[in-house]
N, CA, C and O atoms as CSV, one atom per row, in Angstrom:
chain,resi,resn,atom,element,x,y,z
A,1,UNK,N,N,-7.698,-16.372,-25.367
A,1,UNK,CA,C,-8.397,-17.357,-24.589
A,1,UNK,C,C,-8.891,-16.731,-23.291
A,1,UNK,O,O,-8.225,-15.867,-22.722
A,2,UNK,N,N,-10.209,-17.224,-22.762
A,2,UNK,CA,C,-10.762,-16.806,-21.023
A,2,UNK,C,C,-9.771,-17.532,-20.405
A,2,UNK,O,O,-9.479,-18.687,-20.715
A,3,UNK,N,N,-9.010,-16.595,-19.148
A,3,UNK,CA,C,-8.535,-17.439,-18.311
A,3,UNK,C,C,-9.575,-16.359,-17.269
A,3,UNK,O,O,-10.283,-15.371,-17.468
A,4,UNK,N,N,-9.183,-17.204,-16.088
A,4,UNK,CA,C,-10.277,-17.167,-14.615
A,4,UNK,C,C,-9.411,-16.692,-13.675
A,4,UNK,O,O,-8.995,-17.712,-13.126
A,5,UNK,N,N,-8.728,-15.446,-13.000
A,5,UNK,CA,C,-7.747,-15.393,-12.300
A,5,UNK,C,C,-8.451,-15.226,-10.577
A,5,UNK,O,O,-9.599,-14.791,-10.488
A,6,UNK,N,N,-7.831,-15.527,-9.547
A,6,UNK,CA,C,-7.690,-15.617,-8.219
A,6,UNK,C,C,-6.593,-14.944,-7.066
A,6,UNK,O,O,-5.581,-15.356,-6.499
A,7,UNK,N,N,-7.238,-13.913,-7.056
A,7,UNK,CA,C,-5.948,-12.666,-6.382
A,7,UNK,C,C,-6.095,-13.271,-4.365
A,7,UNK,O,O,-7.119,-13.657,-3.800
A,8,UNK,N,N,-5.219,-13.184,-3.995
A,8,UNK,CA,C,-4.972,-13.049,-2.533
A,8,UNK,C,C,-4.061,-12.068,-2.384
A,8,UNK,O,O,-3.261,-11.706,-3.246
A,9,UNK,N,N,-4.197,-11.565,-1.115
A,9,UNK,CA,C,-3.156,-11.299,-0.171
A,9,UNK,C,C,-2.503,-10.071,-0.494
A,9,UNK,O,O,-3.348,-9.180,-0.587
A,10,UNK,N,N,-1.069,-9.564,-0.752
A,10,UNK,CA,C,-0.862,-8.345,-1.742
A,10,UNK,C,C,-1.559,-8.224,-2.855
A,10,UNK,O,O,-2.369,-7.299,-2.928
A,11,UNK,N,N,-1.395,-9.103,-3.920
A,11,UNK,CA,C,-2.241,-9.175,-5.280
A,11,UNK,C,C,-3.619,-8.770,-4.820
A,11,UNK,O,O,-3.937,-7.730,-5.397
A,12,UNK,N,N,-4.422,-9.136,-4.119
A,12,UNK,CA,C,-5.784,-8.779,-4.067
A,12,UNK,C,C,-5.899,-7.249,-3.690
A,12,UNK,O,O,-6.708,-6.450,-4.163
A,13,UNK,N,N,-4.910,-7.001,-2.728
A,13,UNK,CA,C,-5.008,-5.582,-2.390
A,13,UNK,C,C,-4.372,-4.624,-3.631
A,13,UNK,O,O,-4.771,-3.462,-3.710
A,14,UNK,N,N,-3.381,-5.128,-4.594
A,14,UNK,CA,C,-2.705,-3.991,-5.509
A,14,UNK,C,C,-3.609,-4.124,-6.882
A,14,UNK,O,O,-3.596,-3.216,-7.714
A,15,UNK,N,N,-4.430,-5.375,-7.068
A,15,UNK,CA,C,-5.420,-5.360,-7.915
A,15,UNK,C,C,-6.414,-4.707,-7.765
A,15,UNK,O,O,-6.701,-3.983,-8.718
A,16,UNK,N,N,-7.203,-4.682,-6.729
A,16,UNK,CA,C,-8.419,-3.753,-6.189
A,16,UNK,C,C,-9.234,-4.822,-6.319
A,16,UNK,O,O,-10.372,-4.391,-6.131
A,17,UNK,N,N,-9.282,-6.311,-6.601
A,17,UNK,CA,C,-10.653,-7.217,-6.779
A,17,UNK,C,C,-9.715,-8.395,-6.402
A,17,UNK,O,O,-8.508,-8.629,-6.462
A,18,UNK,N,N,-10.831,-9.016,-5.991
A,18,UNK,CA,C,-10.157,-10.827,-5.535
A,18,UNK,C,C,-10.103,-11.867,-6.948
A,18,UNK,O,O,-9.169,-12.602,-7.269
A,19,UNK,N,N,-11.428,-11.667,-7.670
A,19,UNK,CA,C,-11.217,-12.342,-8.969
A,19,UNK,C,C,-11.745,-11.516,-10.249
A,19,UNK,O,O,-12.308,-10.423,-10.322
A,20,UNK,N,N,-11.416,-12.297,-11.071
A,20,UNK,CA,C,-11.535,-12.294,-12.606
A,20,UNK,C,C,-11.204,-12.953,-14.113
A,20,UNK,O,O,-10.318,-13.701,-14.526
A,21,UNK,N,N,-12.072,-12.463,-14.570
A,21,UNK,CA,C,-11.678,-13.454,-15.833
A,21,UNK,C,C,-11.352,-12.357,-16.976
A,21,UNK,O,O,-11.939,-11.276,-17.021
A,22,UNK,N,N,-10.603,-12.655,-17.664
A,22,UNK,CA,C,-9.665,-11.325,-18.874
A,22,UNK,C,C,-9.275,-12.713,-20.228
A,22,UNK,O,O,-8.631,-13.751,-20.072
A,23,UNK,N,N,-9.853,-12.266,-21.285
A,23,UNK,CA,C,-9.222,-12.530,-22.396
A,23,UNK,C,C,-8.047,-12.273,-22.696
A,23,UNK,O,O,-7.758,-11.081,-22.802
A,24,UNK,N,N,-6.876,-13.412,-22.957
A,24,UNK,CA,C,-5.424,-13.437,-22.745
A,24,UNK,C,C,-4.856,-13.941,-23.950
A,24,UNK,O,O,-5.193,-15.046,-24.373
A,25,UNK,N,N,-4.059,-13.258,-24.514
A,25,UNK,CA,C,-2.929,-14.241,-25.570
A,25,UNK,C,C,-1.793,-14.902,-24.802
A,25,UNK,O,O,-0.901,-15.499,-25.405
A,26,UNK,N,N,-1.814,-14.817,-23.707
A,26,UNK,CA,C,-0.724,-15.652,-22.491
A,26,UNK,C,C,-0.856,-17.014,-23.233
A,26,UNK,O,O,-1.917,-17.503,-23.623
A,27,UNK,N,N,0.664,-17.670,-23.395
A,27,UNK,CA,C,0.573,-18.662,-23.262
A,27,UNK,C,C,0.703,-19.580,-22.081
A,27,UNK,O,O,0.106,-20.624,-21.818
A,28,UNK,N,N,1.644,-18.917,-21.435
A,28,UNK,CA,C,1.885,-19.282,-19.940
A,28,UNK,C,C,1.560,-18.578,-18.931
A,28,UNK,O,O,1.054,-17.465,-19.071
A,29,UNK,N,N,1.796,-19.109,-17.779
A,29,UNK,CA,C,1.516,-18.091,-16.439
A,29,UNK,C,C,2.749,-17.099,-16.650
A,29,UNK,O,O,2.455,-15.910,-16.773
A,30,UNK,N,N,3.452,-17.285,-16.678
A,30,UNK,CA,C,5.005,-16.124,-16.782
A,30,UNK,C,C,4.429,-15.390,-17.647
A,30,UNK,O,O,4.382,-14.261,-17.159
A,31,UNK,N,N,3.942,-15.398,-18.706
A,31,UNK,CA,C,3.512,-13.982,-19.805
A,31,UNK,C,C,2.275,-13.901,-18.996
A,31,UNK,O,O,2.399,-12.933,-18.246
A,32,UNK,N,N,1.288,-14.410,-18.839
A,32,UNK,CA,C,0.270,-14.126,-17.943
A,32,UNK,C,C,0.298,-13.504,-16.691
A,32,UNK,O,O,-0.766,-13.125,-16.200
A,33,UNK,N,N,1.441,-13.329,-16.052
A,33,UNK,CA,C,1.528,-12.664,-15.091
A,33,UNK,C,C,2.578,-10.984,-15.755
A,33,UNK,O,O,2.374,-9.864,-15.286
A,34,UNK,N,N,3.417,-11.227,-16.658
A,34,UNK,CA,C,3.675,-10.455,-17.302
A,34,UNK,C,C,2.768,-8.997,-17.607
A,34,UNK,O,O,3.091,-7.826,-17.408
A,35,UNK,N,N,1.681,-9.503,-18.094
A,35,UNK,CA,C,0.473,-8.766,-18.391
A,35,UNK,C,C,0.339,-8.631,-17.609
A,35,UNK,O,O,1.152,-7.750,-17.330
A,36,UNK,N,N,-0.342,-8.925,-16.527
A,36,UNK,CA,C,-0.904,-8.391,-15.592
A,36,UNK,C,C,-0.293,-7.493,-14.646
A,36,UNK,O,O,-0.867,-6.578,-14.055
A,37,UNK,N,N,0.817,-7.798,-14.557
A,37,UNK,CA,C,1.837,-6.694,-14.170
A,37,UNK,C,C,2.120,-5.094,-14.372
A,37,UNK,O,O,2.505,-4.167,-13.660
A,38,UNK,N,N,1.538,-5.363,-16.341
A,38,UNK,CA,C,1.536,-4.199,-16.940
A,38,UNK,C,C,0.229,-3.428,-16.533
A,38,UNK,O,O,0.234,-2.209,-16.706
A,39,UNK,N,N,-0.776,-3.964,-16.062
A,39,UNK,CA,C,-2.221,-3.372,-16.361
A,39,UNK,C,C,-2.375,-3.127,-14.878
A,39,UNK,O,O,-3.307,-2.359,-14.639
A,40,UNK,N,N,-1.578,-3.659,-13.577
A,40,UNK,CA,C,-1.758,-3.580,-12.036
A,40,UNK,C,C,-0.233,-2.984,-11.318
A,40,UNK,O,O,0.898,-3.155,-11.771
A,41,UNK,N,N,-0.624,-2.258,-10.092
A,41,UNK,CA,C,0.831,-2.499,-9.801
A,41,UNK,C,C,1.611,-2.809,-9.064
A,41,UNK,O,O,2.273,-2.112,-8.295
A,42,UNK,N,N,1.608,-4.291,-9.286
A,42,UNK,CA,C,2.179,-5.217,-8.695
A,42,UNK,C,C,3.486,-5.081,-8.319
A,42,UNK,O,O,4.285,-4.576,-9.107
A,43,UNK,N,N,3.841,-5.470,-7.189
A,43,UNK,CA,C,5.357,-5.052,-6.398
A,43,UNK,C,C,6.224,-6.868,-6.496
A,43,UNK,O,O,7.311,-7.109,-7.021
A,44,UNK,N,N,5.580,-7.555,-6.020
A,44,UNK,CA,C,5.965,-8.910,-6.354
A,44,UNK,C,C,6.016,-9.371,-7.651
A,44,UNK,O,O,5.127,-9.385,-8.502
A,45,UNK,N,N,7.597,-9.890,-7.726
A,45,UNK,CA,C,8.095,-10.747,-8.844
A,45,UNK,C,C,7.242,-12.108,-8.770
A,45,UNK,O,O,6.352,-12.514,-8.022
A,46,UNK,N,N,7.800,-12.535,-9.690
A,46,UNK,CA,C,7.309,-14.124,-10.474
A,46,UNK,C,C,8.387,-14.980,-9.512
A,46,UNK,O,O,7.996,-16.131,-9.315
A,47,UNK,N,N,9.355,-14.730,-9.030
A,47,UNK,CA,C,10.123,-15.812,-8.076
A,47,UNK,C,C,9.721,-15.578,-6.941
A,47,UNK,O,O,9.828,-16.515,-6.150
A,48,UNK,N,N,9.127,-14.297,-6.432
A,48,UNK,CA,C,8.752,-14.158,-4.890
A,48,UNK,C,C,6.949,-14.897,-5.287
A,48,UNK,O,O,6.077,-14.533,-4.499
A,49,UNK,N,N,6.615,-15.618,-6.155
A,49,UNK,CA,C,5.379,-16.293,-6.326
A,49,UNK,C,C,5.015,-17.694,-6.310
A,49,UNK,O,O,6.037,-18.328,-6.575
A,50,UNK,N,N,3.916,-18.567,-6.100
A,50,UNK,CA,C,4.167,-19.459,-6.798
A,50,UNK,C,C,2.639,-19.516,-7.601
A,50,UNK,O,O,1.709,-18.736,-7.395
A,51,UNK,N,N,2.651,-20.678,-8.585
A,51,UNK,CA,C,1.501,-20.331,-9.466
A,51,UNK,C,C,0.920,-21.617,-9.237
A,51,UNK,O,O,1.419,-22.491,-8.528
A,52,UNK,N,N,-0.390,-21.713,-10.003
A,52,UNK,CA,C,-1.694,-22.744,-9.363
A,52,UNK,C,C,-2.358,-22.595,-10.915
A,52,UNK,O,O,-2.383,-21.544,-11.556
A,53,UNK,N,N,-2.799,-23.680,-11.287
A,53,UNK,CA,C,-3.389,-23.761,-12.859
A,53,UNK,C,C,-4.614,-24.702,-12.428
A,53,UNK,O,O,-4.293,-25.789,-11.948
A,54,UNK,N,N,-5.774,-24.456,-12.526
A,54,UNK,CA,C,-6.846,-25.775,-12.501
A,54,UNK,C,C,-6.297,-26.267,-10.672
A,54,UNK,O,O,-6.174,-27.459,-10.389
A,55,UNK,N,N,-6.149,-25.656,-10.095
A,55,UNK,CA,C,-6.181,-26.160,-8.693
A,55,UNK,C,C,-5.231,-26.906,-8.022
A,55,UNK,O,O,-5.293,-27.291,-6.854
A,56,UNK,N,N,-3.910,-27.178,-9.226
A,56,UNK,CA,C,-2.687,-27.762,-8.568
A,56,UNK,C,C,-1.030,-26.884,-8.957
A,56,UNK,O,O,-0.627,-26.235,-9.922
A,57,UNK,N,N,-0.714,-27.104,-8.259
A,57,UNK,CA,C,1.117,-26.161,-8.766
A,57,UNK,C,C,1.385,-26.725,-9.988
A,57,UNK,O,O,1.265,-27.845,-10.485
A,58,UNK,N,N,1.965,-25.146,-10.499
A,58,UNK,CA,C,2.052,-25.747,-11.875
A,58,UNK,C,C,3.796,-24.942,-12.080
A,58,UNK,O,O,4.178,-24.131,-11.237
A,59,UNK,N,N,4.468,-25.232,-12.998
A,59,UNK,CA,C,5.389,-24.213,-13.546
A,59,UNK,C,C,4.727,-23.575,-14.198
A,59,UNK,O,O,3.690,-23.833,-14.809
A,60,UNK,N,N,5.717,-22.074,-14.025
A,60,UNK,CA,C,5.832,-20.774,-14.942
A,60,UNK,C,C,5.632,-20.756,-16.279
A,60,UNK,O,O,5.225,-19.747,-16.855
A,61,UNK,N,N,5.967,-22.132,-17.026
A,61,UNK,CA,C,6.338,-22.361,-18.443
A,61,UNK,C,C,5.094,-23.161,-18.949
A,61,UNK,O,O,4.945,-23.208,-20.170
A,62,UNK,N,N,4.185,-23.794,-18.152
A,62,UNK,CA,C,3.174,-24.779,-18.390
A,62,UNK,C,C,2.283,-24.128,-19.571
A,62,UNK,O,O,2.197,-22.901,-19.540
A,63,UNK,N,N,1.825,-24.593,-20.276
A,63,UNK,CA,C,0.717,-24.088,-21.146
A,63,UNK,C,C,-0.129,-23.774,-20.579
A,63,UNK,O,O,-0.352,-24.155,-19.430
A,64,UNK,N,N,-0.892,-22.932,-21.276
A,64,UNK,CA,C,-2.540,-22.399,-20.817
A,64,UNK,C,C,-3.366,-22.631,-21.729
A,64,UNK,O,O,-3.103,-22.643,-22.931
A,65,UNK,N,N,-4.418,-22.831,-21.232
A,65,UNK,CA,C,-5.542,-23.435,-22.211
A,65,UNK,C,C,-6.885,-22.611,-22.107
A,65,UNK,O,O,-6.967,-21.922,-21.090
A,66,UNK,N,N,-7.797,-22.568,-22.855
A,66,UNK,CA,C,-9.290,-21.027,-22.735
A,66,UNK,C,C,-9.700,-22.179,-21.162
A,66,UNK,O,O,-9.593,-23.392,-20.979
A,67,UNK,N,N,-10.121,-21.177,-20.406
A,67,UNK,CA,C,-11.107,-21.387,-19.112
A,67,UNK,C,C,-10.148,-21.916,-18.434
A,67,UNK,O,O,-10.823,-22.500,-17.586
A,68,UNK,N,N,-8.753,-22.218,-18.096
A,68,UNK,CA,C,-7.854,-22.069,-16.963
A,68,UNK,C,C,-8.299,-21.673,-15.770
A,68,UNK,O,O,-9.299,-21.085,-16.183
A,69,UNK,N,N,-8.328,-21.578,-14.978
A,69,UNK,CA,C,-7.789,-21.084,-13.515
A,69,UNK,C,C,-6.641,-21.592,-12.635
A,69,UNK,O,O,-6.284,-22.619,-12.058
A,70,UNK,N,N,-6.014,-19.546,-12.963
A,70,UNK,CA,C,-5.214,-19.480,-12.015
A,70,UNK,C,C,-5.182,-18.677,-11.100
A,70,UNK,O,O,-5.892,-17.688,-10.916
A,71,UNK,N,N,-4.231,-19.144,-10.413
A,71,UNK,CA,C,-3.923,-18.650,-8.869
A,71,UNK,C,C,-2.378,-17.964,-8.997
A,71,UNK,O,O,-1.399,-18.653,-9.283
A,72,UNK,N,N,-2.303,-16.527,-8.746
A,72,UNK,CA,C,-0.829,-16.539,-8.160
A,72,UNK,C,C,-0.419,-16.385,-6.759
A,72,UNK,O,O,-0.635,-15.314,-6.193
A,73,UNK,N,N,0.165,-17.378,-6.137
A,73,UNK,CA,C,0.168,-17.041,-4.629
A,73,UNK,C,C,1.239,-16.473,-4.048
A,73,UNK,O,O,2.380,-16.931,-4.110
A,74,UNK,N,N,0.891,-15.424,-3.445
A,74,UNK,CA,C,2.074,-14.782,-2.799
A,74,UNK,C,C,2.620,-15.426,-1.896
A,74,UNK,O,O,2.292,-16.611,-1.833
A,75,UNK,N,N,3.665,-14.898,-0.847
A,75,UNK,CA,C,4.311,-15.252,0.082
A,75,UNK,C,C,3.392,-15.153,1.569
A,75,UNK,O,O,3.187,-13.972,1.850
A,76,UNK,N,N,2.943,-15.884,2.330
A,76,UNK,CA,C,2.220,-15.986,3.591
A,76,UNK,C,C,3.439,-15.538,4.930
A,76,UNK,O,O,4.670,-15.491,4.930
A,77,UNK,N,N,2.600,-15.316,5.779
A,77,UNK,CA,C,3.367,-15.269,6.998
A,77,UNK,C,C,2.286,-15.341,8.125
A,77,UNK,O,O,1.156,-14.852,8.119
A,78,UNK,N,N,2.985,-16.155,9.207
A,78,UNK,CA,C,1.903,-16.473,10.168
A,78,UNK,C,C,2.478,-16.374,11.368
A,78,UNK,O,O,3.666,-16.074,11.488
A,79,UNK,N,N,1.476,-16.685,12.651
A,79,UNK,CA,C,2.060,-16.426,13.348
A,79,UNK,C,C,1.731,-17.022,15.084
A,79,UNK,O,O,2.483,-16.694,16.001
């Protein structure tokens, strides 16, 4: 299935691009980030994350469907 992904912050910098879209057998964001893990190299876990499906928080376990968008958001700090 197309999913639509949305990098910030570390992720945008250890990906090298802010977005994209990748043909996925992910069913979930957890294998979906799985993968992507394998193909980037990502320093942040899936608990130091939270995830975003179609524009609202979703769990790790939620289904994915073709043309998704997600978001994985890292940890912020401000100041």
């Amino acid at each position: 299935m197309l999913i639509h992904l949305q990098y910030y912050a570390l992720l945008r910098e250890q990906a090298g691009r802010s977005t994209e879209s990748l043909q996925s057998p992910a069913a979930t964001p957890a294998a979906l980030y799985g993968e992507l893990q394998r193909r980037y190299p990502f320093t942040l876990t899936e608990w130091q994350l939270k995830v975003a499906v179609n524009g609202e928080f979703a769990d790790w376990n939620r289904p994915l469907a073709d043309g998704d968008a997600v978001v994985f958001i890292p940890p912020v700090a401000g100041g």
